[in-house]
N, C-alpha and C positions, 0 to 999 in steps of 0.2 A: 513830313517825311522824316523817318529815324535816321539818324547820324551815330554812328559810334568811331569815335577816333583814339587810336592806340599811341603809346606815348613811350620812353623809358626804354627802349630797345641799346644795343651796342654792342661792344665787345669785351668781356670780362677773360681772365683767364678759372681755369680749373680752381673751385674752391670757393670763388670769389659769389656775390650775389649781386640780386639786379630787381628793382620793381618794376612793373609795367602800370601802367595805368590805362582806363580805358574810359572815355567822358561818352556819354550819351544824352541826344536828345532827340527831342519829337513824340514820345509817347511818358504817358506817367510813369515814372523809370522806379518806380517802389513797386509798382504792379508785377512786374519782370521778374524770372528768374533770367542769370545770367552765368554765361559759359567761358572758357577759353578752350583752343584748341592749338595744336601747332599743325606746322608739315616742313618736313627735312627733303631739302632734293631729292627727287626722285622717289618719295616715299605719298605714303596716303597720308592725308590730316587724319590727324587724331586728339581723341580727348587729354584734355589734360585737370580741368577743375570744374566745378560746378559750384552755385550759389545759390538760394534757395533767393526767393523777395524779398522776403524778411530779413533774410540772415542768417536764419535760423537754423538750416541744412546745409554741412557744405559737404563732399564728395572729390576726390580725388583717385586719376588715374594710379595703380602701382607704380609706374616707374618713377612717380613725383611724392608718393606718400612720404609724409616727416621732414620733407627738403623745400614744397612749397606752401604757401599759405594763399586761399583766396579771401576776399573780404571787399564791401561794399560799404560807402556813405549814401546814401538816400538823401540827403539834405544837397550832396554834392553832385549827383548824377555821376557817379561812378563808380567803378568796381579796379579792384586792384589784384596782380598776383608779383607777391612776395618769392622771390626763387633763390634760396641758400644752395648752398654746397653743390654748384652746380659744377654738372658733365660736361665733356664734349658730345657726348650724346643729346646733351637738351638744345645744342646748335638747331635752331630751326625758325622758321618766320611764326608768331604766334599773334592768333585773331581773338577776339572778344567775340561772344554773340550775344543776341538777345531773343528769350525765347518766342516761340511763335504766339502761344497762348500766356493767360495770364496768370499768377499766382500757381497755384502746382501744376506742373508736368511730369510727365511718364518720360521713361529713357534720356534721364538728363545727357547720355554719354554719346548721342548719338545726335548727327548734327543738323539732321530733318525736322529733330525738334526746336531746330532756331532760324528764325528769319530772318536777320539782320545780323551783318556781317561788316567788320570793320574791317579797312586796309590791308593792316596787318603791320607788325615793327618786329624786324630780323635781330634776333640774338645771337651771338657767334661766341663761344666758350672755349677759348684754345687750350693745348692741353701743356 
């Protein structure tokens, strides 16, 4: 059974940053590409970052380009997002996902392509 649990969540103010972390287990977790996504009350989930298995691709929504970083250890089963110069806008609960299939996928931004879903750990950015 995959497990993905999120970490690093709280409340920063405007400016400030924050890491999440997201531990996965149950499937060979280098196989994976792996996602984040958030959702603000009342609003849809949406993309925020992608990660290729490797590493080797990573992908970023606009509203996050230059302000976050995604990145993974494989040795560690986990993937990380780095988020500087944060908004009040990036206020939102944010999930890890893991994709459905293994090694490359189509439409990393879209979240049909991932099976597995973590919790999720709320970030709150006051202004």
């Amino acid at each position: 059974q995959v497990q993905l649990v999120e970490s690093g969540g709280g409340l920063v103010q405007a400016g400030g940053s924050l890491r999440l972390s997201c531990a996965a287990s149950g499937r060979t977790f280098s196989s994976y590409s792996m996602g984040w996504f958030r959702q603000a009350p009342a609003k849809e989930r949406e993309f925020v970052a992608y990660i290729s298995w490797n590493g080797g691709s990573t992908r970023y929504a606009d509203s996050v380009k230059g302000r976050f970083t995604i990145s993974r250890d494989n040795a560690k089963n986990t993937v990380y997002l780095q988020m500087n110069s944060l908004k009040p806008e990036d206020t939102a609960v944010y999930f890890c996902a893991q994709a459905r299939t293994s090694y490359v996928i189509s439409y990393y931004y879209t979240s049909s392509q991932y099976a597995y879903w973590g919790q999720g750990t709320q970030v709150t950015v006051s202004s």
